[in-house]
Residue, then its C-alpha position, 0 to 999 in steps of 0.5 A: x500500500x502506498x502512504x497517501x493511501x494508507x494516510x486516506x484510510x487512517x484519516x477517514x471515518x469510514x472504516x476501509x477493508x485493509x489486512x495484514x498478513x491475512x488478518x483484518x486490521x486497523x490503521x491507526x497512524x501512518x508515519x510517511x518517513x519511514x512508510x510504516x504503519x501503526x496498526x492493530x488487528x480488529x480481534x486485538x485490539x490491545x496489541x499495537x505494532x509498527x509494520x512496513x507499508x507494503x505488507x498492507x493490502x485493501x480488500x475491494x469490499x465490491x468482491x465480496 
C-alpha cells in the first residue's frame, strides 16, 4: 500500500477493508518517513505494532 493511501484510510471515518498478513486490521497512524504503519488487528485490539507499508493490502469490499 502506498502512504497517501494508507494516510486516506487512517484519516477517514469510514472504516476501509485493509489486512495484514491475512488478518483484518486497523490503521491507526501512518508515519510517511519511514512508510510504516501503526496498526492493530480488529480481534486485538490491545496489541499495537509498527509494520512496513507494503505488507498492507485493501480488500475491494465490491468482491465480496
Amino acid at each position: 500500500m502506498n502512504v497517501q493511501r494508507a494516510q486516506e484510510i487512517a484519516s477517514s471515518p469510514i472504516m476501509a477493508n485493509v489486512l495484514c498478513e491475512g488478518q483484518p486490521i486497523y490503521i491507526q497512524h501512518v508515519n510517511e518517513q519511514s512508510e510504516t504503519a501503526r496498526i492493530y488487528a480488529l480481534n486485538h485490539p490491545q496489541e499495537e505494532r509498527e509494520v512496513p507499508l507494503y505488507t498492507l493490502t485493501e480488500r475491494d469490499q465490491t468482491l465480496e
